[in-house]
C-alpha positions as CSV (number, residue, x, y, z in Angstrom):
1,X,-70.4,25.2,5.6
2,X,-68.2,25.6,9.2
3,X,-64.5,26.2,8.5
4,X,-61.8,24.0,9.1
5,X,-60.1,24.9,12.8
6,X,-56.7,24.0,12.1
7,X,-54.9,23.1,14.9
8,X,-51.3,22.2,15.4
9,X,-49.9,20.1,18.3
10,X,-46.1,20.9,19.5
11,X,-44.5,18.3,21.7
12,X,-41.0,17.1,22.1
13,X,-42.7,13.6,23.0
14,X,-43.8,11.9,20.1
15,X,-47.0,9.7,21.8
16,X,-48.3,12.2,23.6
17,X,-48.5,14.0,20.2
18,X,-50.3,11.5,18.5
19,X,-52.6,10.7,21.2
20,X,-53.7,14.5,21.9
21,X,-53.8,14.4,17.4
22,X,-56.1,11.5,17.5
23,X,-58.4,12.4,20.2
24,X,-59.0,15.6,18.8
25,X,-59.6,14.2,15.1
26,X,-61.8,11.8,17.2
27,X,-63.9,14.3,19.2
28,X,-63.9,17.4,17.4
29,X,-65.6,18.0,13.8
30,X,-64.0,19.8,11.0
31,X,-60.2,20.4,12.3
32,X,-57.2,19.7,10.3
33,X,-54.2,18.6,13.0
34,X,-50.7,19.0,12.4
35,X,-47.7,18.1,14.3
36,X,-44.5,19.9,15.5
37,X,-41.2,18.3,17.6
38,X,-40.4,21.8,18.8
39,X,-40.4,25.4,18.2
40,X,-38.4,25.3,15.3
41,X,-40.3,22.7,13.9
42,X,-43.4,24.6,14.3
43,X,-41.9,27.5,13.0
44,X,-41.0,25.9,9.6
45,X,-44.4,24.2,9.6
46,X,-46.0,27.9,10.4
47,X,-44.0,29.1,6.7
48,X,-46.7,27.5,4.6
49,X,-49.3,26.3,6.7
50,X,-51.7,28.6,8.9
51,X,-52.7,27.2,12.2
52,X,-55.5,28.8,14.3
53,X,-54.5,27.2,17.7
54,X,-51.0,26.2,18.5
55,X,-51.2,23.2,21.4
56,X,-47.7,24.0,23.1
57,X,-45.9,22.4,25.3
58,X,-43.4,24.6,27.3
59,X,-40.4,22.5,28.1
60,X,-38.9,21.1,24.7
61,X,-35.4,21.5,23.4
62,X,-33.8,23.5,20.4
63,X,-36.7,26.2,20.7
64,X,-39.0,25.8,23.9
65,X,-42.3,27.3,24.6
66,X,-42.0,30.5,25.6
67,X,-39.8,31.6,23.0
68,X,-42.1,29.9,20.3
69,X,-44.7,32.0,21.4
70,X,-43.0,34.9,21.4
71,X,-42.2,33.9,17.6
72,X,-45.5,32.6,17.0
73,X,-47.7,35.9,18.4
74,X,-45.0,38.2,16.5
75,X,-45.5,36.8,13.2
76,X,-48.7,35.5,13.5
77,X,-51.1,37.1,16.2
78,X,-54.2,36.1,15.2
79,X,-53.2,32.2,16.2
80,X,-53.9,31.7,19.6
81,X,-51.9,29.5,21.8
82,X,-52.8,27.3,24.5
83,X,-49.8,26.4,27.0
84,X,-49.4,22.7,28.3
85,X,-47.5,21.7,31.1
86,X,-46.8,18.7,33.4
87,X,-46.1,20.4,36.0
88,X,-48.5,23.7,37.7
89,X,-45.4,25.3,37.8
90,X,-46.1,29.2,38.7
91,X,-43.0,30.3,37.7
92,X,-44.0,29.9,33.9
93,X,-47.5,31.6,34.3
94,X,-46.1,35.0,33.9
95,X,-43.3,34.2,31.2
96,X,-46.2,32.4,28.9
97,X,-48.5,34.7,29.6
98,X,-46.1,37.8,28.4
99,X,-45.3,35.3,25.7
100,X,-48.9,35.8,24.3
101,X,-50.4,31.9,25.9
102,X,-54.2,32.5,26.7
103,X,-54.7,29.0,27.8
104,X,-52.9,26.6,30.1
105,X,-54.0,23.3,30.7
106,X,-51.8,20.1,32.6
107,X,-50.9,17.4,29.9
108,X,-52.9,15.5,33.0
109,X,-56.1,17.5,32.3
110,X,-59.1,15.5,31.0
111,X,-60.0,16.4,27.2
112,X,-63.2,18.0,27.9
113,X,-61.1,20.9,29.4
114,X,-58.4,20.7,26.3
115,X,-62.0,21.3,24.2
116,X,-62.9,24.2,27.0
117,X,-59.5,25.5,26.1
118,X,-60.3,25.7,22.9
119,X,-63.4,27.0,22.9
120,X,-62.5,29.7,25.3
121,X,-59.4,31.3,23.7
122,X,-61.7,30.9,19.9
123,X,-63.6,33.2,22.1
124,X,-60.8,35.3,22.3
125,X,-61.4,34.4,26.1
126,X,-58.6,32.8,28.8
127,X,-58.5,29.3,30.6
128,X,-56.6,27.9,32.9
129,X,-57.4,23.9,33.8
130,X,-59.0,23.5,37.1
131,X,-55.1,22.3,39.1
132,X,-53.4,25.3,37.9
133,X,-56.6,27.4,39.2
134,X,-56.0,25.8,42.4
135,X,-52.5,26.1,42.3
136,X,-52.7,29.8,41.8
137,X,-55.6,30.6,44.2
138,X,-52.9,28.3,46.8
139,X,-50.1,30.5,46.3
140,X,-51.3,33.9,45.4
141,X,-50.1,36.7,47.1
142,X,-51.3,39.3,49.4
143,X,-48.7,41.7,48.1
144,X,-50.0,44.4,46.0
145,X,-47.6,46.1,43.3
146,X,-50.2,48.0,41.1
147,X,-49.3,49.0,37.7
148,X,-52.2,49.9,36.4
149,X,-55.7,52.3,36.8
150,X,-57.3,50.3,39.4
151,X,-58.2,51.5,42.4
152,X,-57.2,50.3,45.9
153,X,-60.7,48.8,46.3
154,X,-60.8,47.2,42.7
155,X,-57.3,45.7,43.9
156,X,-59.1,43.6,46.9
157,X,-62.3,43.0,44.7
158,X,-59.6,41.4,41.8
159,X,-57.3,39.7,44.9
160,X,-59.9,38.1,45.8
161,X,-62.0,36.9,42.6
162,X,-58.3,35.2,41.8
163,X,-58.3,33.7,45.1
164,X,-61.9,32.1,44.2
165,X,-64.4,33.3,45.7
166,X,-67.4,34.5,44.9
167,X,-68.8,37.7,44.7
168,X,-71.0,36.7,48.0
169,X,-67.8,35.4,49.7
170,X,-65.8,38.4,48.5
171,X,-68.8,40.7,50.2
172,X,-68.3,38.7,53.7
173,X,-64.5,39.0,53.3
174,X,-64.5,43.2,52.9
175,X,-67.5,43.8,55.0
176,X,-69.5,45.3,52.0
177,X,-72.9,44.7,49.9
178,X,-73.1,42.2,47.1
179,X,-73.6,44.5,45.2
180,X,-71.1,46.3,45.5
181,X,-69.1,43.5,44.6
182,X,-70.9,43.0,41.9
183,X,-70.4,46.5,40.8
184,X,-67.0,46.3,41.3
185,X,-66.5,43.2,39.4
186,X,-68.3,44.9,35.9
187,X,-65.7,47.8,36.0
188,X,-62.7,45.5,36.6
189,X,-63.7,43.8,33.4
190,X,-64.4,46.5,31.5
191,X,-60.9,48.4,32.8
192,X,-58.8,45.0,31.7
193,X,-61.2,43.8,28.9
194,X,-61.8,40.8,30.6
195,X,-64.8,38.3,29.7
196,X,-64.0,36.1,32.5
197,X,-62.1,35.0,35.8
198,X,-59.3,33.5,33.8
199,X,-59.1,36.3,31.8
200,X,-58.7,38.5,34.9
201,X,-56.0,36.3,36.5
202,X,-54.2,36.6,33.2
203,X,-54.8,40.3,33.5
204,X,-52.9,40.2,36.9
205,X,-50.3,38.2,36.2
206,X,-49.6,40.1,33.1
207,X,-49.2,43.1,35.0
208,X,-47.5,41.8,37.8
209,X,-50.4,43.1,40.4
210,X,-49.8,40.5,42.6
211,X,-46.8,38.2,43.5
212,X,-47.6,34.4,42.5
């Protein structure tokens, strides 16, 4: 028999709660949905009941987001949170990543990316809805501040797989092979533990690689 996903949805607005509740009763099999006002809220619900995804919304009063998750990822890391947002607002990618968010998706999105979401970070993989992509790959950076074991050339390779393109594009771009790309691509996920392009953008935003 498939376990019970339990799920709880943190929102300061009360119909958007029960809206994103019912759909997901609706659409998805065998989850168990629970509901929080804010972080604290979710906090006390967290004292006696476990929840494998938290659904959180960043801007809410008494305890917002980004503290939560901080809270939630200290004393519970294997629940994984998924950020929501109404706005693709960069300046909290890096605060709810560091936070311990492996999802964002805009309270906007459609609810075949809030299942993606959850799929992915189940997966123990990243996702980001398809504006905040955008919004990123808009405003990223050509400012390099490396804090990690890449190489210069694994910097541009990365740069450029967060600005979207693909690994043909990227080839074009430095004036190299495909498959060299390619190449370079496999040892960038295997240096950040990536499984996928989100998962690499998180990677650089985490580690501040390049300026968003």
């Amino acid at each position: 028999m498939k376990s019970v996903l339990k799920i709880a949805v943190v929102d300061d607005h009360e119909l958007f709660r029960e809206g994103l509740k019912f759909l997901l009763e609706q659409q998805m099999e065998n989850c168990e949905i629970k509901e929080a006002g804010n972080g604290k809220d979710l906090m006390t619900l967290l004292s006696d009941w476990y929840a494998d995804i938290v659904l959180m919304d960043i801007e809410m009063p008494v305890m917002n987001g980004i503290e939560s998750s901080k809270e939630v990822c200290k004393k519970y890391p294997n629940t994984k949170i998924i950020a929501l947002s109404m706005h693709a607002n960069e300046n909290y990618y890096s605060e709810m990543i560091n936070a311990g968010a492996k999802a964002f998706l805009l309270k906007n999105s459609k609810f075949e990316e809030v299942q993606q979401a959850i799929e992915a970070v189940i997966n123990d993989n990243s996702f980001f809805s398809t504006e905040i992509l955008e919004s990123i790959f808009k405003n990223l950076s050509h400012k390099y501040n490396n804090k990690s074991d890449l190489t210069q050339r694994e910097i541009e390779i990365l740069y450029n797989i967060c600005k979207g393109l693909s690994n043909h594009e990227i080839a074009n771009q430095l004036c190299i092979s495909k498959r060299t790309v390619d190449k370079h691509r496999e040892n960038l996920l295997l240096k950040t533990q990536s499984k996928n392009t989100a998962s690499l953008v998180v990677y650089a935003i985490k580690h501040h690689i390049f300026e968003v």
